[in-house]
Residue frames as a rotation matrix with the C-alpha (Angstrom) as fourth column:
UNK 1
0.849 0.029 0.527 89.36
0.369 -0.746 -0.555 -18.04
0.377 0.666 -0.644 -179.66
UNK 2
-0.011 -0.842 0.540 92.54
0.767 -0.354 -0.535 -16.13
0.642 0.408 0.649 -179.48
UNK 3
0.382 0.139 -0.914 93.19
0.683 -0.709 0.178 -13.48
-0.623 -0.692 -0.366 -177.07
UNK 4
0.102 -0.198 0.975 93.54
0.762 -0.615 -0.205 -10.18
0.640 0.763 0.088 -178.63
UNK 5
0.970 0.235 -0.054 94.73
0.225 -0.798 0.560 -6.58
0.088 -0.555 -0.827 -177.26
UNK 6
0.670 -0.682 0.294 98.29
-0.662 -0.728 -0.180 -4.94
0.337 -0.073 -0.939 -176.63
UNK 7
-0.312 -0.561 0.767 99.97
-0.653 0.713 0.255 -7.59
-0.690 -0.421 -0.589 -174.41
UNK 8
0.428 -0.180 0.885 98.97
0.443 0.896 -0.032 -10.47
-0.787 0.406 0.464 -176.40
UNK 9
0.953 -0.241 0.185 100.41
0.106 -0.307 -0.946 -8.75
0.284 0.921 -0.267 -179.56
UNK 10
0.370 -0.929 -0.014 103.35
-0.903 -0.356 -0.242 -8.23
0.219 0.103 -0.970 -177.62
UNK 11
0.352 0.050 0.935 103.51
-0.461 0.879 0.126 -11.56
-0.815 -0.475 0.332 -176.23
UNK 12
0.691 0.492 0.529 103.12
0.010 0.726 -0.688 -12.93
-0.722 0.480 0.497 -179.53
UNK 13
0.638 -0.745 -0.194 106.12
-0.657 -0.396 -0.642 -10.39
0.401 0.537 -0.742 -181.14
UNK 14
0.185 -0.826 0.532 108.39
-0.952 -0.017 0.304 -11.59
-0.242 -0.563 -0.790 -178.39
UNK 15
0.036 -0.329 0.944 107.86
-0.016 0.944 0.330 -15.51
-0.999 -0.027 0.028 -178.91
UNK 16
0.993 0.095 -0.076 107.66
-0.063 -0.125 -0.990 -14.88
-0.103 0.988 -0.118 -182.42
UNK 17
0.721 -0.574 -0.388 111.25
-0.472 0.002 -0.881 -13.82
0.507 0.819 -0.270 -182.55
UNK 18
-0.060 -0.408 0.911 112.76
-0.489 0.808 0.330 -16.86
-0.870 -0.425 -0.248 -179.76
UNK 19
0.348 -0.197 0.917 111.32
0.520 0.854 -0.014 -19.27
-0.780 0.482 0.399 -182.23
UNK 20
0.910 -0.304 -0.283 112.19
-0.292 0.015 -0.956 -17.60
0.295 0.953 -0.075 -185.75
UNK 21
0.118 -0.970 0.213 115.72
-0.993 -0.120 0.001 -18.46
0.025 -0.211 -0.977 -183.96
UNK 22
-0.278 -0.308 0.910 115.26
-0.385 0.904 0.188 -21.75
-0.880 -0.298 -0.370 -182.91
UNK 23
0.617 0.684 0.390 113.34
0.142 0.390 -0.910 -22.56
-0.774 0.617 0.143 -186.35
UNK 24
0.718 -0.182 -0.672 116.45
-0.696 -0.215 -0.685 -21.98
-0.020 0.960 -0.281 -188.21
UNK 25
-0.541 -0.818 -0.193 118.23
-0.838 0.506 0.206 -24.57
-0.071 0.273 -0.959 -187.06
UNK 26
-0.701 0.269 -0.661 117.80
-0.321 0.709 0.628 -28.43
0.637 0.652 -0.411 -188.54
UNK 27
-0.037 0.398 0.917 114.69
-0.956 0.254 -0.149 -30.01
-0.292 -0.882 0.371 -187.19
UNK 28
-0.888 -0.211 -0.410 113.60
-0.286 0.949 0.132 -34.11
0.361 0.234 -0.903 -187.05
UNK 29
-0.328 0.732 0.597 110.29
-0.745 0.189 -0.640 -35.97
-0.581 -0.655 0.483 -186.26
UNK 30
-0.145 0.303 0.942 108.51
-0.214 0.920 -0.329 -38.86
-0.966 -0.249 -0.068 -186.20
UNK 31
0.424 0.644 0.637 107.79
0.648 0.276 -0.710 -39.91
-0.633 0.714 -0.301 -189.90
UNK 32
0.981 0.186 0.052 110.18
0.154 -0.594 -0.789 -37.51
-0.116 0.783 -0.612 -191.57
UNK 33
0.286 -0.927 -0.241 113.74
-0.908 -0.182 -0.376 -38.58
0.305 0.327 -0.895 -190.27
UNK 34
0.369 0.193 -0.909 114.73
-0.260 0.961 0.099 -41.75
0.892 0.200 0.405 -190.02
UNK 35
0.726 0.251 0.640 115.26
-0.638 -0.102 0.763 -43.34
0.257 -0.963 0.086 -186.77
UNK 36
-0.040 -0.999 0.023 118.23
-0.820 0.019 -0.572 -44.15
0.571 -0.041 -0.820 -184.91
UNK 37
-0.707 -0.329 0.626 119.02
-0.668 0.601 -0.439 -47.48
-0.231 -0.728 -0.645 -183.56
UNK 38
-0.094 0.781 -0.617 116.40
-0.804 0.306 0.510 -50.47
0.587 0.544 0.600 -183.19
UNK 39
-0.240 0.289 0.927 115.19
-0.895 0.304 -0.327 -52.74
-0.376 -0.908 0.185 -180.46
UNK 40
-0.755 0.390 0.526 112.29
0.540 0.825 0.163 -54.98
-0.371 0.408 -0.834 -181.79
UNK 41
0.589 0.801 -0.103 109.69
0.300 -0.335 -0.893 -54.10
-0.750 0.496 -0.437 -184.12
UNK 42
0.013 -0.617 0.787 110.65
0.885 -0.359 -0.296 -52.13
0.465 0.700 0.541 -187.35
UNK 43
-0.046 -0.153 -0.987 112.30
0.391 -0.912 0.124 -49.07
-0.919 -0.380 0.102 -187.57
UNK 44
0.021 -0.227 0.974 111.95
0.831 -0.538 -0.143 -46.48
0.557 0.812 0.177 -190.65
UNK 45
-0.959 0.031 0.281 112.70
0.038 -0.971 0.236 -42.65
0.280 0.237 0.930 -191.53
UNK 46
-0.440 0.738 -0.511 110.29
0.330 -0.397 -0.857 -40.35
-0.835 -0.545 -0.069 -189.91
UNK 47
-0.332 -0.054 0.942 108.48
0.927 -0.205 0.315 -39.03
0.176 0.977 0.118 -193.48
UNK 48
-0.514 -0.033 0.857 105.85
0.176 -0.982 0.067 -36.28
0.840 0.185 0.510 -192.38
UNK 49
0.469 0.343 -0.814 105.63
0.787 0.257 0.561 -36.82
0.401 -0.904 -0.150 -189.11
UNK 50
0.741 -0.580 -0.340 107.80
-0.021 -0.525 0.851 -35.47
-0.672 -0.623 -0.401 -186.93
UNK 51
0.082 -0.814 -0.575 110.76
-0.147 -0.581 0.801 -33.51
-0.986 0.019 -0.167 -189.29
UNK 52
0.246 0.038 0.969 110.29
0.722 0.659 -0.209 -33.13
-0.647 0.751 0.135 -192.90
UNK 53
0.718 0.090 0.690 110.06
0.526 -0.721 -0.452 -29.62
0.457 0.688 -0.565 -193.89
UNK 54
-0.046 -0.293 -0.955 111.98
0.915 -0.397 0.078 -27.32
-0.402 -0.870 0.286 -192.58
UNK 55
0.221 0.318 0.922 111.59
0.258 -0.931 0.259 -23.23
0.940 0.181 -0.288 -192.85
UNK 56
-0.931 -0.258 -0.257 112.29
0.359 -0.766 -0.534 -20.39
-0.059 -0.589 0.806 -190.47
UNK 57
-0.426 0.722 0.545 108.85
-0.135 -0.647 0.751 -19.66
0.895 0.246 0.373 -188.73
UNK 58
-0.766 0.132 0.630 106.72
-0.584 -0.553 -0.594 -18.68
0.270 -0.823 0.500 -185.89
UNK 59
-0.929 0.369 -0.025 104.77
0.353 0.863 -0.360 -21.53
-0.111 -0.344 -0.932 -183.38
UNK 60
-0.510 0.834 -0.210 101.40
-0.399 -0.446 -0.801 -19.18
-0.762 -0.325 0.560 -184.05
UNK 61
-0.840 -0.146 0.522 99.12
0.254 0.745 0.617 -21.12
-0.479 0.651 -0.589 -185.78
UNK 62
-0.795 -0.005 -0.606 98.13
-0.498 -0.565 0.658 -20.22
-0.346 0.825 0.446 -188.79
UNK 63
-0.145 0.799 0.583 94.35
0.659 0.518 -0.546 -21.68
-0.738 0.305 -0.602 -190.44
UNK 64
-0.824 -0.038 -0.565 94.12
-0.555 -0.140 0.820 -21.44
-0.110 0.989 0.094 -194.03
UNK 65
-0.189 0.832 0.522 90.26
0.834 0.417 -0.362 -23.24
-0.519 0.367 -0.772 -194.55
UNK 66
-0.970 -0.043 -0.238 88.71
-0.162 -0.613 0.774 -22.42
-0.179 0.789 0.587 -197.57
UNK 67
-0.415 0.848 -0.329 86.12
-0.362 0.177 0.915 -24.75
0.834 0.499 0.234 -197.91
UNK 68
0.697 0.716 -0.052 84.32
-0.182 0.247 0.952 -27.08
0.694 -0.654 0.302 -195.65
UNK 69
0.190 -0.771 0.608 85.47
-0.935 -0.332 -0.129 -27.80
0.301 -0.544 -0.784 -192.41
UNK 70
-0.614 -0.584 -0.530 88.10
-0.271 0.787 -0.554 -30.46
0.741 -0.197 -0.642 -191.58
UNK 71
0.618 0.643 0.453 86.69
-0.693 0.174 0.699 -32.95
0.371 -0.746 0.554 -189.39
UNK 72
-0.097 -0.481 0.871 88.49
-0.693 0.661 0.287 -35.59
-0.715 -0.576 -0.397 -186.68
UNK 73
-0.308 -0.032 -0.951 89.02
-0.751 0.622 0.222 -38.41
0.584 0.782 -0.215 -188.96
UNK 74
0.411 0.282 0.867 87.72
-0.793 0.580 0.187 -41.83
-0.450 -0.765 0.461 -186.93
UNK 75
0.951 -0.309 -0.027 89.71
0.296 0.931 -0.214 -45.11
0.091 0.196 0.976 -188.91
UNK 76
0.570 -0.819 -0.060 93.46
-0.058 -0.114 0.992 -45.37
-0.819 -0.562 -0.113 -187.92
UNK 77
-0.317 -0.728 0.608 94.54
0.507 0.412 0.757 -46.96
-0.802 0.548 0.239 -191.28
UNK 78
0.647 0.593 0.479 92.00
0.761 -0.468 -0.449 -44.86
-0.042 0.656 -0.754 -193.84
UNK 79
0.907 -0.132 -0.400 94.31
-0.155 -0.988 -0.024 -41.64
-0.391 0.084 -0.916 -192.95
UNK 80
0.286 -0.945 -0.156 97.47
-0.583 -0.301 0.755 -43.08
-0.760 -0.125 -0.637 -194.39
UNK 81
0.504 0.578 -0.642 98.53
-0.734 -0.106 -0.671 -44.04
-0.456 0.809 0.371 -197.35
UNK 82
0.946 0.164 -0.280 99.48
-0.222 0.956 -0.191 -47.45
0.236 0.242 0.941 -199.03
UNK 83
0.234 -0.951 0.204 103.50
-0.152 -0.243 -0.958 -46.39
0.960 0.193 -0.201 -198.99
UNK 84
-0.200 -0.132 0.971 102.84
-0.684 -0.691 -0.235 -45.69
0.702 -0.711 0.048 -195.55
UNK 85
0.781 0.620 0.076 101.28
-0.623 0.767 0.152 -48.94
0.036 -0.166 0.985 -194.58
UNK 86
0.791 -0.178 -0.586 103.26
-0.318 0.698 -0.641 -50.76
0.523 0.694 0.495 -195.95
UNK 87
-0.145 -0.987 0.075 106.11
-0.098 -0.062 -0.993 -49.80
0.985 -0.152 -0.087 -193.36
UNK 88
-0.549 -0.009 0.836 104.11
-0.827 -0.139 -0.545 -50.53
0.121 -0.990 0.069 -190.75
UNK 89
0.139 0.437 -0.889 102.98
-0.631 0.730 0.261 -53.81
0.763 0.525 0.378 -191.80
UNK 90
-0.252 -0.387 -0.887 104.85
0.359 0.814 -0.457 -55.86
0.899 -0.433 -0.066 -189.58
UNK 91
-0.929 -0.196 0.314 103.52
-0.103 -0.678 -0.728 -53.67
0.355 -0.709 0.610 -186.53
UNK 92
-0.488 0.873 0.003 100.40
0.862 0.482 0.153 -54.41
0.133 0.077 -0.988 -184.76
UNK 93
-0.896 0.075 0.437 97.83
-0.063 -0.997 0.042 -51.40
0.439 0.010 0.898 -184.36
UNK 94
-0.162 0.976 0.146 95.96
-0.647 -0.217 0.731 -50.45
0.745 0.024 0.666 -181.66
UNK 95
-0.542 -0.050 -0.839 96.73
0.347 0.896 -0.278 -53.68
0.765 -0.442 -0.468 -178.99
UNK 96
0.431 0.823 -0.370 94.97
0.214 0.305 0.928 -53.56
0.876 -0.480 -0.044 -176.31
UNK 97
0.239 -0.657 -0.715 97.82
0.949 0.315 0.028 -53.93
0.207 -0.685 0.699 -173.70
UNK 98
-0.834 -0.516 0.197 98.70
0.514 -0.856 -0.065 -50.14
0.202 0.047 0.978 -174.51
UNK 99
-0.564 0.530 -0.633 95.18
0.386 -0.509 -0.770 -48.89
-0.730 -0.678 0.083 -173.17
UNK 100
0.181 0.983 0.010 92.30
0.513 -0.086 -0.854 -46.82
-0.839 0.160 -0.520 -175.12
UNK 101
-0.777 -0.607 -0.167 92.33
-0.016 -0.246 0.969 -46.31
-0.629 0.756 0.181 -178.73
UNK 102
-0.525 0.692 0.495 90.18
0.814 0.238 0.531 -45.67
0.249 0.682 -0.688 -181.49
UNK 103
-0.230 0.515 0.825 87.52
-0.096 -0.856 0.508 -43.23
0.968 0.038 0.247 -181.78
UNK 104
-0.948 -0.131 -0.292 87.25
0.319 -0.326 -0.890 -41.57
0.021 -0.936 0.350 -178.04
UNK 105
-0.138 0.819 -0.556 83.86
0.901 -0.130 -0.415 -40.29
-0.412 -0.558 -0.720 -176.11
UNK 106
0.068 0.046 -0.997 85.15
-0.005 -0.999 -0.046 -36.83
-0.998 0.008 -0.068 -177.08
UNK 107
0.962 0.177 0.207 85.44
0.218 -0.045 -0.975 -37.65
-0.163 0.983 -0.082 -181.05
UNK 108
0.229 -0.950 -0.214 89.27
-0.952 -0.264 0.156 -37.40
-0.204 0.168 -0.964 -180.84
UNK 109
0.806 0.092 -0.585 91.17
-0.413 0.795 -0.444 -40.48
0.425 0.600 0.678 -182.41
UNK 110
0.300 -0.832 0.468 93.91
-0.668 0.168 0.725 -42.52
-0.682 -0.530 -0.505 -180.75
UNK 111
0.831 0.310 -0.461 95.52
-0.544 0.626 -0.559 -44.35
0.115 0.716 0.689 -182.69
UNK 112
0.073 -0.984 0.162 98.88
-0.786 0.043 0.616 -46.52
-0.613 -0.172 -0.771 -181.58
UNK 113
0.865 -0.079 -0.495 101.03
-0.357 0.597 -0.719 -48.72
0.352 0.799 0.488 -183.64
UNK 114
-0.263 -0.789 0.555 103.34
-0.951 0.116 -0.285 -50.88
0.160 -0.603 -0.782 -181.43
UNK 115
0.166 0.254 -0.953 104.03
-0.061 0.967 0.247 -54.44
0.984 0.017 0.177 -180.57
UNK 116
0.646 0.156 0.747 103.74
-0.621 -0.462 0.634 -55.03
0.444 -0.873 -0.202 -176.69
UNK 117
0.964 -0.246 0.099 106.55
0.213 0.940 0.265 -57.39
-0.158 -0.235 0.959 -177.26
UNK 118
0.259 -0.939 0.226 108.87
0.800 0.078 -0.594 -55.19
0.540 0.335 0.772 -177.83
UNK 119
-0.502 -0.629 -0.594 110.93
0.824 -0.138 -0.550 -53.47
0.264 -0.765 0.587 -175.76
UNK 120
-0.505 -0.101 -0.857 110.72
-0.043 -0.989 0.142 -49.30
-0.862 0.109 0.495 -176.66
UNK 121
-0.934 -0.061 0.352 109.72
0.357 -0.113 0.927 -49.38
-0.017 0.992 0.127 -180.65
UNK 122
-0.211 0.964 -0.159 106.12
0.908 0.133 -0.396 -47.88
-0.361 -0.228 -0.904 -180.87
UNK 123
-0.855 -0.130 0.503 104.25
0.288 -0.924 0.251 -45.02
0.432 0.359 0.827 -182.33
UNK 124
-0.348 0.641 -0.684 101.27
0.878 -0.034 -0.478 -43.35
-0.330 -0.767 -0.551 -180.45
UNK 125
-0.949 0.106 0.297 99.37
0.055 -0.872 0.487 -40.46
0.311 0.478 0.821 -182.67
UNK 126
-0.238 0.718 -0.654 96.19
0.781 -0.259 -0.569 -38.44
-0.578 -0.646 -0.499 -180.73
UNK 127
-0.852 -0.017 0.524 94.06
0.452 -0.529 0.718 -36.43
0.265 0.848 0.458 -183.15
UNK 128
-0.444 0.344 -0.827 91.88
0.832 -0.182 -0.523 -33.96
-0.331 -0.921 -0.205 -181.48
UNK 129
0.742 0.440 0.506 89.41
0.494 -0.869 0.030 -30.54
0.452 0.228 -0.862 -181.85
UNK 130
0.079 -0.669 -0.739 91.37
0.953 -0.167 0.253 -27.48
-0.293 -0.724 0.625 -180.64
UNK 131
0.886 0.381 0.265 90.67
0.464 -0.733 -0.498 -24.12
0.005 0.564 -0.826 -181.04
UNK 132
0.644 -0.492 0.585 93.13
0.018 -0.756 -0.655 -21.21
0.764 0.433 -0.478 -182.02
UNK 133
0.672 0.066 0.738 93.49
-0.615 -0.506 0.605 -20.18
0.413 -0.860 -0.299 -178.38
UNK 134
0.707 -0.200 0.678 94.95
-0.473 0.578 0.665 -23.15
-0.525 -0.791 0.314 -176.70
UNK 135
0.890 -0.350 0.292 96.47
0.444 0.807 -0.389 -24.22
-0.099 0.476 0.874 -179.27
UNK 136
0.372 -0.629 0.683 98.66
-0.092 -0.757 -0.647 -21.15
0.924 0.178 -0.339 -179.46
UNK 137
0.746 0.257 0.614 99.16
-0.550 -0.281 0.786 -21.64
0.375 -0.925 -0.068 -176.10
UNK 138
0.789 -0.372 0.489 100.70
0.082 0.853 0.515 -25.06
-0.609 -0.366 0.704 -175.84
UNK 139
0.642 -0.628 0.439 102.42
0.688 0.222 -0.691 -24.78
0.337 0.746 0.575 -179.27
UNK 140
0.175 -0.716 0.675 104.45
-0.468 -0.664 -0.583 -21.63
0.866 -0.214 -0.451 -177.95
UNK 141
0.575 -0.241 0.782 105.05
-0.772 0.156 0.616 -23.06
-0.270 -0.958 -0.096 -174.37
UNK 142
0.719 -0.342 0.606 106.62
0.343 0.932 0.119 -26.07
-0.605 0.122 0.787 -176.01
UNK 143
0.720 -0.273 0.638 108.72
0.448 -0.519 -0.728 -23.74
0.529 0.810 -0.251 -178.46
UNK 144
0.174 -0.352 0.920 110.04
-0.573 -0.796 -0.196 -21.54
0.801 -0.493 -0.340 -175.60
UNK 145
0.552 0.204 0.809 110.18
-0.819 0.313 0.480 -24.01
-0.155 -0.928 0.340 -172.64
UNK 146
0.260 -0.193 0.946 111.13
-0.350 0.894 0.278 -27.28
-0.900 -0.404 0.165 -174.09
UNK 147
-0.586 -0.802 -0.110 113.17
-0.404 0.172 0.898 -26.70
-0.702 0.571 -0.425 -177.10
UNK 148
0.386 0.677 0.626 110.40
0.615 0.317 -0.722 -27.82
-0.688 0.664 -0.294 -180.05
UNK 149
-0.897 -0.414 -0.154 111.33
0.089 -0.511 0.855 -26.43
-0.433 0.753 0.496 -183.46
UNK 150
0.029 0.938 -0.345 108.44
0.084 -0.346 -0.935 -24.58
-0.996 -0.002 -0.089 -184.91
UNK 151
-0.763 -0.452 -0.463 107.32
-0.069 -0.654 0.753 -23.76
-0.643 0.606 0.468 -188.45
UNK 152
-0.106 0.985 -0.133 104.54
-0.409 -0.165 -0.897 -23.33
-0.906 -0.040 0.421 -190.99
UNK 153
-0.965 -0.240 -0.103 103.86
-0.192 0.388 0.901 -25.95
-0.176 0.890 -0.420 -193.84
UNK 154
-0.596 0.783 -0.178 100.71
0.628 0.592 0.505 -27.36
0.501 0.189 -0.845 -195.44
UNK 155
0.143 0.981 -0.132 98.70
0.505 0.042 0.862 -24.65
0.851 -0.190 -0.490 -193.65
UNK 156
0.874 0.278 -0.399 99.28
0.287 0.367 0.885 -25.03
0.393 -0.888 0.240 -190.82
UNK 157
0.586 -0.384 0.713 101.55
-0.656 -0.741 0.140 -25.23
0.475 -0.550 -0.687 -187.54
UNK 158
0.500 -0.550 -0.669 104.53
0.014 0.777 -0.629 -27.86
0.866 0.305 0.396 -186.89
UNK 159
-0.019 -0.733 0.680 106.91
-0.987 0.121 0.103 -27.99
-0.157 -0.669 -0.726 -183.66
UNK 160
0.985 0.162 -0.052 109.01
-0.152 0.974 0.168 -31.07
0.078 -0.157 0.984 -182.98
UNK 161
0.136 -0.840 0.525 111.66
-0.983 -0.180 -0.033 -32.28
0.123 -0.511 -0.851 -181.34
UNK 162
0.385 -0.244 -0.890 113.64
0.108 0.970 -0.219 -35.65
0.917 -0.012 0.399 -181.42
UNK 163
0.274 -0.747 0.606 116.12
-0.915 -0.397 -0.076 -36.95
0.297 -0.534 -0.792 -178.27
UNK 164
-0.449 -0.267 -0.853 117.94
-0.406 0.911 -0.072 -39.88
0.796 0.314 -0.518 -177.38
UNK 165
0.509 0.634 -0.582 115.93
-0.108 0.718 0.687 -42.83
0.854 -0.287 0.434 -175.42
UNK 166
0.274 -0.509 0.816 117.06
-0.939 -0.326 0.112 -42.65
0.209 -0.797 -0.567 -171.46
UNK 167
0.466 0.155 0.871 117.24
-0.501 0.858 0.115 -46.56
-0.729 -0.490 0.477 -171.95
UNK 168
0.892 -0.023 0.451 117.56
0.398 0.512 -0.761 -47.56
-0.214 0.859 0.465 -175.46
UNK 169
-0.609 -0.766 0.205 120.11
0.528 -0.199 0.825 -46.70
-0.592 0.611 0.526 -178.24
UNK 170
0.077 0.825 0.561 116.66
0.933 -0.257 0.250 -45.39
0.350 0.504 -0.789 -180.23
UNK 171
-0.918 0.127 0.376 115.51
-0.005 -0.951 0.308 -41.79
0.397 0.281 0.874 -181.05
UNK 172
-0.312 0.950 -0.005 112.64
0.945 0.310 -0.102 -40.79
-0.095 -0.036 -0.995 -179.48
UNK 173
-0.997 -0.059 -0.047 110.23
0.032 -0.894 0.448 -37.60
-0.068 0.445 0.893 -180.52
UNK 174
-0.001 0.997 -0.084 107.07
0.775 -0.052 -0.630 -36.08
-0.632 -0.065 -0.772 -180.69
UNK 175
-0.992 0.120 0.035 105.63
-0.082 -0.838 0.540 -33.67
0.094 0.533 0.841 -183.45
UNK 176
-0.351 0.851 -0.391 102.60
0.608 -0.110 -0.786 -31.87
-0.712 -0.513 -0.479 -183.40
UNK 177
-0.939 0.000 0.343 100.76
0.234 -0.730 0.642 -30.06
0.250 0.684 0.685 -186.23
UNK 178
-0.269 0.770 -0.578 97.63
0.249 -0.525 -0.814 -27.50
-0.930 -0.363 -0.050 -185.92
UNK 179
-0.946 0.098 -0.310 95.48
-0.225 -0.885 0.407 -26.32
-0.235 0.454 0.859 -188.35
UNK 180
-0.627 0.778 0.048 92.19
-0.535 -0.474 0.700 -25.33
0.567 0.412 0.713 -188.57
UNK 181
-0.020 0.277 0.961 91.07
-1.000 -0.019 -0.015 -26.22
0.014 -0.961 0.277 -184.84
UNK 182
0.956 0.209 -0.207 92.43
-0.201 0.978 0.057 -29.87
0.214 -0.013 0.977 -185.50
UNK 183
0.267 -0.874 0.407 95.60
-0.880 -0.049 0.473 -30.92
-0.393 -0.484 -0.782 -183.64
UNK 184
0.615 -0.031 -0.788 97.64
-0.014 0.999 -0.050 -34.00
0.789 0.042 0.614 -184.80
UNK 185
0.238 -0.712 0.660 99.95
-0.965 -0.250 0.078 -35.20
0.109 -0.656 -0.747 -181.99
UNK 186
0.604 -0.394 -0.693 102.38
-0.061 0.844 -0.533 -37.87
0.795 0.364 0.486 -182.85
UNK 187
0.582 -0.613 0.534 104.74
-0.671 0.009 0.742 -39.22
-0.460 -0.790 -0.406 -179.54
UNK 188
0.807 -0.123 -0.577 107.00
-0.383 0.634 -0.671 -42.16
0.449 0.763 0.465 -181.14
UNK 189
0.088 -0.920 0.381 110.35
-0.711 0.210 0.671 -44.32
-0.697 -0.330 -0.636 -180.09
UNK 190
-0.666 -0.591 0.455 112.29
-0.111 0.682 0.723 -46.02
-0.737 0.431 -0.520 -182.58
UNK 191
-0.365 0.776 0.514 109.45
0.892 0.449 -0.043 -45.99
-0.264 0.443 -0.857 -185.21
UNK 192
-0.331 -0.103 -0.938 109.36
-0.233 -0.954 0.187 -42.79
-0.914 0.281 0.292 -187.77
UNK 193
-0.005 0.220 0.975 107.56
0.748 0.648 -0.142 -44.02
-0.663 0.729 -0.168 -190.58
UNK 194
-0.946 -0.307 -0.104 108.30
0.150 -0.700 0.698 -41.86
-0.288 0.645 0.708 -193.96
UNK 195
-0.684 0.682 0.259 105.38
-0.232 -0.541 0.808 -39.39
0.691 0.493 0.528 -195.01
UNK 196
-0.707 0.495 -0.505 103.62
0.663 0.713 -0.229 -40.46
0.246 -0.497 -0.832 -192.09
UNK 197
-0.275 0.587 -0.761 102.25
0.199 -0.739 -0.643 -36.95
-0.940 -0.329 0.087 -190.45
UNK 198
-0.582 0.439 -0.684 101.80
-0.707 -0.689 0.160 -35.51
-0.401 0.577 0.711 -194.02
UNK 199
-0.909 0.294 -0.295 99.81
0.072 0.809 0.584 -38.53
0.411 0.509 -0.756 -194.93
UNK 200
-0.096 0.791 -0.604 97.24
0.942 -0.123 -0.311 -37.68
-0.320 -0.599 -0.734 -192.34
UNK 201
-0.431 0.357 -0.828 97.23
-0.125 -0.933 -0.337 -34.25
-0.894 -0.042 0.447 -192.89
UNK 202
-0.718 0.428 -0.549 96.47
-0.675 -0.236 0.699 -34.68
0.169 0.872 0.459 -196.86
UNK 203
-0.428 0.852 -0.302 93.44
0.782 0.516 0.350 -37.25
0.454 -0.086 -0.887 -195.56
UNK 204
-0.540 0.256 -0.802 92.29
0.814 -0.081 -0.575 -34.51
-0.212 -0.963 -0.165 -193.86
UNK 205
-0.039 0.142 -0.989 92.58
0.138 -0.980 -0.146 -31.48
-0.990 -0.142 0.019 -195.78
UNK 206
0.614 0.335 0.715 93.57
0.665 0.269 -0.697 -32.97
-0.426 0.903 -0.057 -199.18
């Protein structure tokens, strides 16, 4: 739950108007701008992952449920859609080599899409419970600390932030959307598939 009471209201004014600044200028993420450079594996345009919308708004996240509640989704490929596939065809999902994936102990999904033959290229998306509270928490500490571009689409709550690879020529980024005590959290290098993040979100929420 949410802290409530003078100071957090002011708290919440103050980062409110950092990010309505930082949220007007251009943002980018996984799955919604296309990605710079290329190693091995494919590379596409981020779609709704990381950077698609953009809008002038505040990292507090916002829960818009009407009906039943959203639940952790548990198949990697079920939450995305054929378009969306398709650009990750040539990608394997899930190897081993890259450590624990799939439905988790805790009912959170991992889900990565990377060949362990290539260099950098790889996407890496962690879908999780999360209440209000924490989530406000992180999403403003990442807003105010570490340069994330915030804003409110679909619902929900967005930050994300691109930068170049300390090795590669490649783009790398992470976006992160909230809403309705489900987090998605997308990390990515070189590998931004189009409409990804909003592909998951409409499996989710519809």
């Amino acid at each position: 739950m949410a802290r409530t009471g003078p100071a957090r209201a002011a708290l919440v004014g103050a980062v409110a108007s950092l990010v309505l600044v930082a949220a007007l200028t251009a943002c980018a993420s996984p799955g919604d701008t296309p990605s710079s450079g290329s190693t091995s594996g494919s590379s596409s345009a981020s779609g709704s992952t990381p950077g698609e919308e953009t809008g002038g708004a505040t990292p507090t996240p916002s829960s818009s449920s009407t009906g039943a509640a959203a639940a952790v989704p548990d198949d990697c490929r079920a939450i995305l859609t054929a378009d969306v596939l398709a650009q990750l065809a040539d990608v394997p999902l899930n190897d081993p080599a890259f450590g624990p994936s799939g439905v988790q102990p805790d009912g959170s999904l991992i889900c990565i899409w990377a060949d362990p033959a290539a260099d950098t290229t790889g996407l890496r998306t962690e879908i999780s419970s999360m209440s209000r509270g924490p989530a406000l928490d992180m999403l403003n500490q990442l807003a105010n600390d570490e340069g994330f571009t915030c804003y409110t689409p679909d619902g929900g709550t967005r930050c994300e932030k691109t930068w170049p690879n300390e090795t590669y020529p490649v783009t790398d980024g992470r976006t992160l959307f909230w809403r309705d005590d489900i987090l998605i959290d997308t990390q990515y290098s070189n590998l931004a598939p189009t409409g990804y993040t909003a592909a998951i979100i409409d499996s989710i929420w519809g």
